[in-house]
Each structure stands twice: as structure tokens, then as C-alpha cells.
C-alpha positions in Angstrom: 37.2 36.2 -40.2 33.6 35.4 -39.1 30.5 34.2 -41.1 29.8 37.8 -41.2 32.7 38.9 -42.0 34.6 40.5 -38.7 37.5 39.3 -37.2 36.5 36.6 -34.6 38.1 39.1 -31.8 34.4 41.7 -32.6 32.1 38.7 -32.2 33.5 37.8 -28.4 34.7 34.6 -27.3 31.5 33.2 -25.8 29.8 32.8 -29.4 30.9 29.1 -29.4 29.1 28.7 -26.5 25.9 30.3 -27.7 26.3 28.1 -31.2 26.6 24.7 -28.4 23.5 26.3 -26.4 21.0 27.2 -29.3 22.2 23.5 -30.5 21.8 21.3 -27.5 17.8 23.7 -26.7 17.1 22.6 -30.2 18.1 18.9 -30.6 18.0 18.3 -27.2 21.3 16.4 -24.7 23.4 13.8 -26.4 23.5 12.3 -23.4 20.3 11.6 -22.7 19.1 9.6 -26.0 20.1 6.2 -24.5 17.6 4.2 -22.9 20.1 3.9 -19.9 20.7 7.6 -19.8 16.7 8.3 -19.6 16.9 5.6 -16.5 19.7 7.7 -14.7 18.0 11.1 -15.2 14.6 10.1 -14.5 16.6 8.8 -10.9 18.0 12.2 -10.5 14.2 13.4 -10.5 13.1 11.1 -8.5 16.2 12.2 -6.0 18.3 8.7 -6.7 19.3 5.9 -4.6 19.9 7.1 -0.9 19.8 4.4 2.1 17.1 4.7 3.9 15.3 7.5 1.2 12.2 7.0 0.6 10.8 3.7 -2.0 13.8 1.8 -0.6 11.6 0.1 1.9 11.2 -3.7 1.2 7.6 -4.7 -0.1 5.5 -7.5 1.3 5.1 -10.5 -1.5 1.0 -9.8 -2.5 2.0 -6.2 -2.8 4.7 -7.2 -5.5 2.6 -10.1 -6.8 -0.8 -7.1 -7.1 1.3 -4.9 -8.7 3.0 -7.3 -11.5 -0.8 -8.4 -12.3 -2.0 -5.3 -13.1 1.2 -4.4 -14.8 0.8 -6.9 -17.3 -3.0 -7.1 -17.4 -3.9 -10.8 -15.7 -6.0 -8.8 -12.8 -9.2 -10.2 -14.9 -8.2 -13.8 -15.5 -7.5 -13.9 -12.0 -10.9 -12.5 -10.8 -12.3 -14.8 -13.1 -10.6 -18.0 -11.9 -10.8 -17.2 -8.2 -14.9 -16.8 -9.2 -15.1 -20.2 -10.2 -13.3 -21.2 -7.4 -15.5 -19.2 -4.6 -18.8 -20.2 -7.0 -20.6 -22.2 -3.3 -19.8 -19.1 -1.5 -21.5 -16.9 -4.2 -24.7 -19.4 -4.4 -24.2 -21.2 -1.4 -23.3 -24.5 -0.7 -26.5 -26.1 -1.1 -27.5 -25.1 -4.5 -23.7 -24.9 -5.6 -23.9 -29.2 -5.2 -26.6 -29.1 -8.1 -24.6 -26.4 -10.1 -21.4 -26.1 -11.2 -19.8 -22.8 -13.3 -18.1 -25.0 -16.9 -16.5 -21.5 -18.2 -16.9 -17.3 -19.2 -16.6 -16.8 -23.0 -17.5 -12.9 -23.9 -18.4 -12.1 -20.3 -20.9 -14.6 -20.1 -20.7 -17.0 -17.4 -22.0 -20.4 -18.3 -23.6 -22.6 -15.3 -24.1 -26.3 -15.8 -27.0 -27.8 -13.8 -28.3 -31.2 -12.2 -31.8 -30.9 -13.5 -33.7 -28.4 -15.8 -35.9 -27.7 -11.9 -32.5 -26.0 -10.6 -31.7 -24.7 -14.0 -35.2 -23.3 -13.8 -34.6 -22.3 -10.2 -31.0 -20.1 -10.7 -32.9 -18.5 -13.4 -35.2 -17.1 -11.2 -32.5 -15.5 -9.0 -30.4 -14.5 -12.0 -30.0 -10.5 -10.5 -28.9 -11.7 -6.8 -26.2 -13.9 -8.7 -25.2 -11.2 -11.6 -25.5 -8.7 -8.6 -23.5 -10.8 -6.0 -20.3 -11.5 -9.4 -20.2 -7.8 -9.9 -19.9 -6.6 -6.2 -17.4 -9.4 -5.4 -15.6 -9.7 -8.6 -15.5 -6.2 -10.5 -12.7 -6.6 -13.0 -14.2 -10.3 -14.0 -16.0 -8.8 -16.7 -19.0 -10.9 -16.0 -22.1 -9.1 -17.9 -24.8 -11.9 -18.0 -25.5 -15.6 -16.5 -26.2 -18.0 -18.3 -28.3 -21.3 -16.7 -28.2 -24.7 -18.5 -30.2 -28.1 -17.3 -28.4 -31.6 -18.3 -28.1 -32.4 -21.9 -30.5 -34.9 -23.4 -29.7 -37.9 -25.1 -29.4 -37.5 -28.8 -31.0 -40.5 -30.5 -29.1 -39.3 -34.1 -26.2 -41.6 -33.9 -25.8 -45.0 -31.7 -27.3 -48.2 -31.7 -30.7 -47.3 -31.6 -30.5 -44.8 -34.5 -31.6 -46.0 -38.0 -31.1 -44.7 -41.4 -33.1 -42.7 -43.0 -35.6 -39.7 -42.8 -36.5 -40.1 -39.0 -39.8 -41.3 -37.1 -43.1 -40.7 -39.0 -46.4 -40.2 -38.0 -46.7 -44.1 -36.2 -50.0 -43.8 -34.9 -52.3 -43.8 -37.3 
């Protein structure tokens, strides 16, 4: 006897079948749970391995080495160092001997200069430079410039720094 109650013989022999069907619509294939069994479906799809089928060609080195960087994200360090690198071709070579690019921290670049007249000087052509980054150098991230003159000397510490309150008013 059935569920129901009939002999098994009134239900057909095909009801197995339908329990297994309803079962593997609902909880999906067994066999396809494993990573590994994914991977060999997903080739099935894709129409397997066949010589000479299609994505079997070999790939030239930069296309491999392009598509690992933007795989695992470096596409913007890498813009980033090959714009320090290409920083006289950007400025020119003239003004890139008074200047030279110290770092990017929050998609600001930071640009050391000889003297605060070429500090003064890059900050007039701030939007050919910002315009030049972003053309050349998209995924840099490079939002602003930032244009610094030599540091002066700090008379806080050293030898010729005394203790105390600082200078007073010494001409009167």
C-alpha cells in the first residue's frame, strides 16, 4: 500500500521518478554543490575544452599581466607610479629639474620645488597639469596638485636656539 492508501500497482511505476524530479527542481543537482562540479558545468556552457575552439589561443604577456592587474585591483597604484615616473614628460623637462613629485596621499599629488618662484610658477599652471594627470593617467585618482617651495630653516632647536620664550621686541 501507498501513502494514500492504493496498492502501489494504481499509482504507476513512474511515481518514483516524479518524487526524484519534484526533489532534485526543488533542492537543486547533488552534483553540482561542489566547487569543482560548478567549474565543470560552467565548462559545459561555455562548450569545454576543444583544440583549436575558441579562448584556447595563447595570450601575449601585457595582455595577461593587464588583465591580472585589474583582477586584483593594482590598475591605480600602477597609474600612479608610472605618473611619477613620466612627471618631465607631463611638465617638461625644463621645469621638471626644479620640481620633483615626493608622493599622492588622498588623491593629492604633492610637488616639491627648488624655490618658492617655481613653486609660485606651477601654481599658476595648476589646470594644464591637473588637466594633463587626468587625460594621461585616469584611474590615478589624482583630484588636486599641490605646489610646495623649499622648507625654511627652523631656528627652534640647534645651536643657535636658546631657551626660553623666543625673540622680543629688540629694537627699542
Amino acid at each position: 500500500m501507498s501513502e494514500a492508501g492504493t496498492p502501489a500497482e494504481e499509482t504507476g511505476p513512474d511515481e518514483h521518478l516524479a518524487v526524484y524530479l519534484r526533489f532534485r527542481r526543488v533542492f537543486g543537482d547533488a552534483g553540482t554543490r561542489s566547487a569543482t562540479a560548478r567549474k565543470r558545468a560552467a565548462k559545459k556552457k561555455e562548450g569545454g575544452s576543444v583544440p583549436f575552439g575558441a579562448g584556447r589561443d595563447p595570450h601575449g604577456l601585457g595582455e595577461v599581466i593587464d588583465g591580472l592587474a585589474s583582477k586584483m585591483g593594482w590598475t591605480s597604484p600602477l597609474a600612479r607610479s608610472e605618473l611619477l615616473l613620466s612627471w618631465p614628460g607631463i611638465v617638461g623637462v625644463e621645469t621638471a629639474e626644479h620640481c620633483t613629485p615626493t608622493g599622492i596621499e588622498e588623491g593629492v599629488l604633492t610637488v616639491r620645488c627648488d624655490s618658492t618662484a617655481w613653486a609660485t610658477q606651477l601654481r599658476l599652471m595648476r589646470s594644464q597639469v591637473t588637466t594633463t594627470i587626468a587625460q594621461r593617467y585616469p584611474s590615478a585618482g589624482i583630484e588636486s596638485v599641490r605646489f610646495e617651495g623649499p622648507n625654511a630653516p627652523s631656528w627652534k632647536r640647534g645651536p643657535k636656539s636658546i631657551p626660553g620664550r623666543g625673540p622680543r621686541d629688540t629694537y627699542g
